[in-house]
C-alpha positions, 0 to 999 in steps of 0.5 A: 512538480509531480510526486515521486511514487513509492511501492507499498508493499501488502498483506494478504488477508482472508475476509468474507470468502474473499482474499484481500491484498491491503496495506495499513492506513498510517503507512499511506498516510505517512508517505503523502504527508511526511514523506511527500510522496505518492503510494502505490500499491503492489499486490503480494503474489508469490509463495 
């Protein structure tokens, strides 16, 4: 059986003239392990 997906919401973050969209680490470890799902990603775009 495959793992459901789950959207991960990010931040958005200013880092070397660059603008990062990122999601803390505890939050994608906790979906695999203890929720047993699969973390995707979603990029904040938006006002």
């Amino acid at each position: 059986m495959q793992q459901p997906l789950v959207a991960i919401s990010t931040d958005v973050r200013q880092f070397d003239n660059y603008t990062w969209h990122a999601a803390p680490q505890q939050y994608l470890e906790a979906a695999l392990s203890a929720a047993g799902v699969f973390p995707v990603l979603v990029p904040s775009f938006g006002d």
